[in-house]
C-alpha positions in Angstrom: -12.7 -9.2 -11.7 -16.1 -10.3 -13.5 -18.9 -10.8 -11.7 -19.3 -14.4 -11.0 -18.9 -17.3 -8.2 -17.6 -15.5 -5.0 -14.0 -16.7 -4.7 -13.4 -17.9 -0.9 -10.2 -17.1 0.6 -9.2 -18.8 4.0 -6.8 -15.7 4.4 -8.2 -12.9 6.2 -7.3 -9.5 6.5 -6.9 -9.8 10.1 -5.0 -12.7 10.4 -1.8 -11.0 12.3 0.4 -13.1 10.4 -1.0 -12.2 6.4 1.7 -10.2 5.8 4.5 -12.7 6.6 2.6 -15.4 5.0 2.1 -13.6 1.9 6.2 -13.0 1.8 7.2 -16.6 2.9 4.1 -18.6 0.6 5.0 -20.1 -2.9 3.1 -19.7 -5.2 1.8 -22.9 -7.1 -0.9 -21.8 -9.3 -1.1 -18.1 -10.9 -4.1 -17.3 -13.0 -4.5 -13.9 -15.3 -7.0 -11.7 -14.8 -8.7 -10.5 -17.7 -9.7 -7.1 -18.6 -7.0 -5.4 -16.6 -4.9 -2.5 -18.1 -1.5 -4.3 -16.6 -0.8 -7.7 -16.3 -2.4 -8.9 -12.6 -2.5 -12.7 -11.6 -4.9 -14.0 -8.9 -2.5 -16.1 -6.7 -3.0 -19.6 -5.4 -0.7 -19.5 -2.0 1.1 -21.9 -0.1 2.7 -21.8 3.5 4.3 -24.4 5.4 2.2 -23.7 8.4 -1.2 -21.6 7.5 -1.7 -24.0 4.5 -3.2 -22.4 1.3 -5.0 -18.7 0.6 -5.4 -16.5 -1.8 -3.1 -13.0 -3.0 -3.0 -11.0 -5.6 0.2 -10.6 -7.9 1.3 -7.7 -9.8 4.8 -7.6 -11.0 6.5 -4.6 -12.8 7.6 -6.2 -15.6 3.4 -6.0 -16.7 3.0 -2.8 -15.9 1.9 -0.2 -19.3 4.3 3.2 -18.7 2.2 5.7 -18.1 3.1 9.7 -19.3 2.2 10.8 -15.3 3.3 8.1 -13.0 7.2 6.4 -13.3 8.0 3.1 -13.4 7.2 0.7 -10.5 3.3 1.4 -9.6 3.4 -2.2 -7.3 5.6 -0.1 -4.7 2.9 2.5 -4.6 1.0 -0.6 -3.6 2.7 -1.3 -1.2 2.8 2.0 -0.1 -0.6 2.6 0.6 -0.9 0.0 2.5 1.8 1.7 4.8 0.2 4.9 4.9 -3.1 3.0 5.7 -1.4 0.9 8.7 0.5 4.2 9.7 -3.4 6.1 10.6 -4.6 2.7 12.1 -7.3 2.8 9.6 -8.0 -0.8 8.0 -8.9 0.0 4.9 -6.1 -1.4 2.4 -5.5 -5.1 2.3 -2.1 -6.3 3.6 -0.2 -5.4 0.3 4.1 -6.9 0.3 7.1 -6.9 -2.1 8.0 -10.2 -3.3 9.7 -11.7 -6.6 7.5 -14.0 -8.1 7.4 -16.3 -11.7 7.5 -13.0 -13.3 9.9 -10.5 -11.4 9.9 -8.3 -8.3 6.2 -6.9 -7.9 3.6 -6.5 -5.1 1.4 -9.0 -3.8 -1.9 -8.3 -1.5 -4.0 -10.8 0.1 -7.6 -10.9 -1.9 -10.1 -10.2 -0.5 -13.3 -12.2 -0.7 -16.4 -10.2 -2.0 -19.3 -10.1 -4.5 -17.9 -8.0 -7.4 -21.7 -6.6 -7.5 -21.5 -5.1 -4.2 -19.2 -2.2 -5.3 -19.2 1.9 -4.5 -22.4 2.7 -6.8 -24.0 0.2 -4.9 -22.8 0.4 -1.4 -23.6 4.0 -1.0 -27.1 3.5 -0.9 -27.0 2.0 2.4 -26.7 4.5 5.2 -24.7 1.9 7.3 -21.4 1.9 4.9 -21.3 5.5 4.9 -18.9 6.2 7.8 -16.2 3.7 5.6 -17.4 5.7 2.3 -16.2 9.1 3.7 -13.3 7.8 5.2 -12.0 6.4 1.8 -13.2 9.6 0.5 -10.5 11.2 2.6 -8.1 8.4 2.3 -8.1 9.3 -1.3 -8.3 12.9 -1.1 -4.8 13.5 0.6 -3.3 10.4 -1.4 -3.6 12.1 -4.7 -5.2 8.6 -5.8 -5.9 9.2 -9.8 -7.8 6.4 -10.1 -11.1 5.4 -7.6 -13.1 3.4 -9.6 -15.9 1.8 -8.1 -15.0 -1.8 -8.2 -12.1 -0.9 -6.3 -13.7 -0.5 -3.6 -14.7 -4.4 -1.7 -17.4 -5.2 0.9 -15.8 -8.3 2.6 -18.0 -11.0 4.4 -17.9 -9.3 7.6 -18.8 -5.8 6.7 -15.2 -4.3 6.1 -14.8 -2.4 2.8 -11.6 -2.8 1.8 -9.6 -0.5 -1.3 -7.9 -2.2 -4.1 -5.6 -0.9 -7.0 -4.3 1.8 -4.8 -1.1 1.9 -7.6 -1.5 5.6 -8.9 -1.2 7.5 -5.7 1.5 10.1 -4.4 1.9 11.9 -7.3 3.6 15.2 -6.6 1.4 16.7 -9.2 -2.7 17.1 -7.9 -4.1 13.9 -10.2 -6.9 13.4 -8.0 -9.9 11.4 -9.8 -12.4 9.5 -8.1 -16.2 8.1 -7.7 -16.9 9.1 -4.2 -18.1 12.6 -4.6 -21.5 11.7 -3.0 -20.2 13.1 0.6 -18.9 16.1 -0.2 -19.3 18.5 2.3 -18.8 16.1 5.2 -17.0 17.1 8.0 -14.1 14.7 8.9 -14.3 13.6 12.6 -11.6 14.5 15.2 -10.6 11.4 15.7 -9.6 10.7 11.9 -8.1 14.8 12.0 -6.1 13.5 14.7 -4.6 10.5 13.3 -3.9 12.5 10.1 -2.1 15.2 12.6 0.0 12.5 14.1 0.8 10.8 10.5 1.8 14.2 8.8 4.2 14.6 12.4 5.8 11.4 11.9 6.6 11.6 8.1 8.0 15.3 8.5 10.3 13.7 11.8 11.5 11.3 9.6 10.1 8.6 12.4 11.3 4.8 11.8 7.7 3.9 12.3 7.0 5.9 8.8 10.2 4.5 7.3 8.1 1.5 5.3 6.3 4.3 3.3 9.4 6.7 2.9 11.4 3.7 1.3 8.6 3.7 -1.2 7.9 7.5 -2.1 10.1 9.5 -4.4 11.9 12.8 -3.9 9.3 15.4 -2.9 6.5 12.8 -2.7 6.5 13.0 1.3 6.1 16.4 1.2 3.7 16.7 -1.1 1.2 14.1 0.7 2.1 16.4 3.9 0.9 19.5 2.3 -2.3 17.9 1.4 -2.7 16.4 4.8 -1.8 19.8 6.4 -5.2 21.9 3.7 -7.5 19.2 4.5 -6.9 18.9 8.7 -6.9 23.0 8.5 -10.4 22.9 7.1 -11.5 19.3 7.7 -14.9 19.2 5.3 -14.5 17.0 2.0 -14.5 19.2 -0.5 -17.1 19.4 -4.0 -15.9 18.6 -7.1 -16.8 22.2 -8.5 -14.0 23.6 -7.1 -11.4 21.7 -9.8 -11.2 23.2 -12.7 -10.4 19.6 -15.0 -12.0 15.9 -14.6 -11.8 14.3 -11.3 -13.5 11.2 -12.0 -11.8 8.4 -13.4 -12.6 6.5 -16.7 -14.8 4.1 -16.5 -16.2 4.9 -13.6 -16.5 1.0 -12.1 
């Protein structure tokens, strides 16, 4: 979104009913955002009982195919939002199917922010770096193709939050992002750990990792455990030098 007046949202991430009210709201007003590649709507919400917030539409029908990525990016969405709530890490808004004014698509709540405060200028203070390099692993073992910097959302309490999460789990290494700036950090045990237990569940076939094997294609799951499996056997971020093609996205915020 443009820079501009910060949009307030009385939804907040960790309001334990978001998901369910994003699911169960109607929506009465839908706005289009501008200067998006597909079509995205910034959505006015309304629930019987938590009133009115804010979410973020974006149906397939207003998707562009892409050559690399198959129809239905809003399930990939969704399920990085899974794979996010599946480490414990709270780092993707709470991101739901739904079928809206224009079709089946995904809908996350929005998160209030100042477009301003993005990546480039968010890793010049030491205190968001812990969040940075855990986004930079998020990403890594995601295959995300597409970390801009304004995807990445410094709320009002401190939280940075990661947006447009749509081309990730591609069987086929895609990786392209911004956050090169940590490479060469070692990944703490406790995140190895939670990567461990993730990789575990997906290869088991656990009902807790169902919500994010409903939304992966054949040979997807395995692929995101093979990258989960390289990284937590040599847990450092790696440098960019060691790709042989671009891995940073265009344009860059």
């Amino acid at each position: 979104m443009a820079a501009g007046p910060v949009l307030l949202n009385p939804w907040k991430p960790t309001d334990a009913w978001a998901e369910s009210a994003l699911r169960e709201s109607t929506a009465v007003e839908l706005r289009l955002i501008h200067h998006s590649s597909n079509y995205v709507f910034l959505a006015r919400l309304a629930h019987p009982e938590h009133g009115e917030g804010l979410g973020i539409y974006k149906p397939e029908q207003g998707e562009q195919p892409l050559y690399d990525f198959p129809d239905g990016l809003y399930g990939r969405e969704i399920a990085a939002f899974e794979f996010a709530r599946l480490l414990g890490w709270d780092m993707v808004p709470p991101t739901v199917e739904v079928d809206g004014e224009h079709g089946v698509g995904s809908m996350q709540l929005f998160i209030e922010h100042d477009p301003a405060q993005h990546y480039f200028a968010l890793r010049d203070e030491d205190k968001y770096d812990w969040q940075l390099i855990r986004f930079a692993v998020f990403d890594l073992v995601t295959n995300n193709a597409d970390r801009k910097g304004s995807h990445l959302l410094l709320d009002p309490a401190g939280q940075i939050w990661g947006i447009d999460n749509a081309l990730c789990f591609n069987r086929v290494e895609v990786f392209r992002t911004v956050v090169w700036d940590y490479a060469g950090s070692v990944i703490p045990d406790g995140w190895v750990e939670d990567l461990r237990r993730v990789s575990a569940q997906i290869v088991a076939c656990d009902p807790v990792a169902q919500p994010l094997l409903d939304r992966l294609l054949p040979g997807e799951a395995d692929a995101l455990v093979r990258r989960i499996e390289a990284l937590v056997s040599a847990p450092v971020l790696p440098d960019m030098d060691v790709y042989d093609r671009r891995v940073v996205p265009w344009p860059m915020v």
